[in-house]
N, C-alpha and C positions, 0 to 999 in steps of 0.2 A: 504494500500500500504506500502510495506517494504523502512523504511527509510534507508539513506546511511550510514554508521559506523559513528559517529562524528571523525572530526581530531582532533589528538592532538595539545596540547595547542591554539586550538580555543575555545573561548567566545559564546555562546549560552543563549537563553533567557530559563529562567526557572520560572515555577509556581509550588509554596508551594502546597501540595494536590491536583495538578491537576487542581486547579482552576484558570480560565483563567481572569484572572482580575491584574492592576496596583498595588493592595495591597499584592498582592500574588504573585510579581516579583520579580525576583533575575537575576542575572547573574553566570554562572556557566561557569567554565574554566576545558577545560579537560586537567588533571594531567595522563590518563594511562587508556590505550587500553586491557585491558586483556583478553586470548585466555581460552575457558574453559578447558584446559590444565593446565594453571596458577592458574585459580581459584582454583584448586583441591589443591594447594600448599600454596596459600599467606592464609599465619594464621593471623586470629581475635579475639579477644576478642567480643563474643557476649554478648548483651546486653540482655538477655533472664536468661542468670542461669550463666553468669561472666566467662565460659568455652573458651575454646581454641580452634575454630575451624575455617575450612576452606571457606573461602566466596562464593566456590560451595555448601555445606554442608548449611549456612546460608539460601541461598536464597533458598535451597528443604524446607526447614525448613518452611521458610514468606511460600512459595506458598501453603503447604501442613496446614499449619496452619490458613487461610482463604481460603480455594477451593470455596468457593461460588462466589467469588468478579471474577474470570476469566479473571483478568487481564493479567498477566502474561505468556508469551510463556514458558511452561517447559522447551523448547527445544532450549532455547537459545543461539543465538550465540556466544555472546559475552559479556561479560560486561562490562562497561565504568567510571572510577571514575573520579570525579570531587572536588574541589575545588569553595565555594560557603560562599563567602565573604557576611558578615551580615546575614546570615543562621544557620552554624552552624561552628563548629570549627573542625568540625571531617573531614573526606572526604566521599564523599557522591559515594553511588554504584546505578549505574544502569541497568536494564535489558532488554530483548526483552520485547514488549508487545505485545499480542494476534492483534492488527490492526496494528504491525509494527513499532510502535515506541518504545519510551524510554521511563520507569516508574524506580525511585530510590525505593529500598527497605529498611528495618530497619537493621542494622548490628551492629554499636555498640551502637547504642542510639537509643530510639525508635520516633516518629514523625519526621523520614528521609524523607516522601514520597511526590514524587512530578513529574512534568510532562518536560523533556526535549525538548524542542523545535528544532529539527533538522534540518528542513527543512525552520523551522518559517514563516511556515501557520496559526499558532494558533499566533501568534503575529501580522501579518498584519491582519488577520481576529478582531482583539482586537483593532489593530490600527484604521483600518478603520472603526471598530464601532464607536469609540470614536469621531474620526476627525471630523464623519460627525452629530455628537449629538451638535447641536445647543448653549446650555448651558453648556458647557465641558470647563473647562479653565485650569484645571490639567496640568503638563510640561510632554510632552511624549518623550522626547531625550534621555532618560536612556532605552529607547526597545533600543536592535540591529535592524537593520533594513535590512542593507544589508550584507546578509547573501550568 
């Protein structure tokens, strides 16, 4: 099911490599909405050969350079960057994915990738593993929760 755009400057829960676990949590703040219009304009310095190019241009690049993984909708609508405090320093981009959601891709550093939580199903679904795990004593206040 197709997730809804994130809004700017809202907080969403984010997992490192898609792995849906507390050690693999972050929070991600969205900095900027970009139109694939945009993308074909806003220059990067890739992290691949230290070039100058465009973060439409990048991500043909990530998807064309692992086609096996089929993550990725080529045809994406949109991309969404983010601000991801104790992650990384850079601003982190994300894409459509093939089930709808949001997958970050590598742009100027390589181990960007990780899984946006939109709708945060993948966070109550986490939450409520946890809650209901008997011997669980870990602090779960740092998920968002109402989203």
């Amino acid at each position: 099911m197709r997730q809804d755009i994130p809004t700017l400057n809202k907080k969403y829960n984010f997992y490192d490599d898609g792995k849906i676990s507390l050690n693999r949590h972050y929070i991600a703040e969205v900095t900027r909405i970009i139109s694939i219009k945009e993308s074909k304009k806003l220059m990067l310095k890739h992290y691949e050969d230290g070039k100058i190019k465009s973060l439409y241009n990048i991500f043909k690049y990530d998807v064309n350079l692992y086609p096996s993984l089929k993550l990725y909708d080529t045809d994406t609508d949109v991309f969404v960057e983010c601000k991801i405090n104790r992650y990384d320093d850079e601003r982190i981009y994300f894409a459509r994915t093939l089930d709808g959601g949001f997958f970050s891709f590598d742009t100027t550093g390589t181990w960007m990738s990780g899984r946006l939580d939109v709708d945060n199903q993948l966070t109550k679904n986490l939450y409520n593993y946890l809650y209901n795990e008997p011997d669980y004593k870990d602090d779960l206040s740092e998920l968002i929760m109402d989203l």
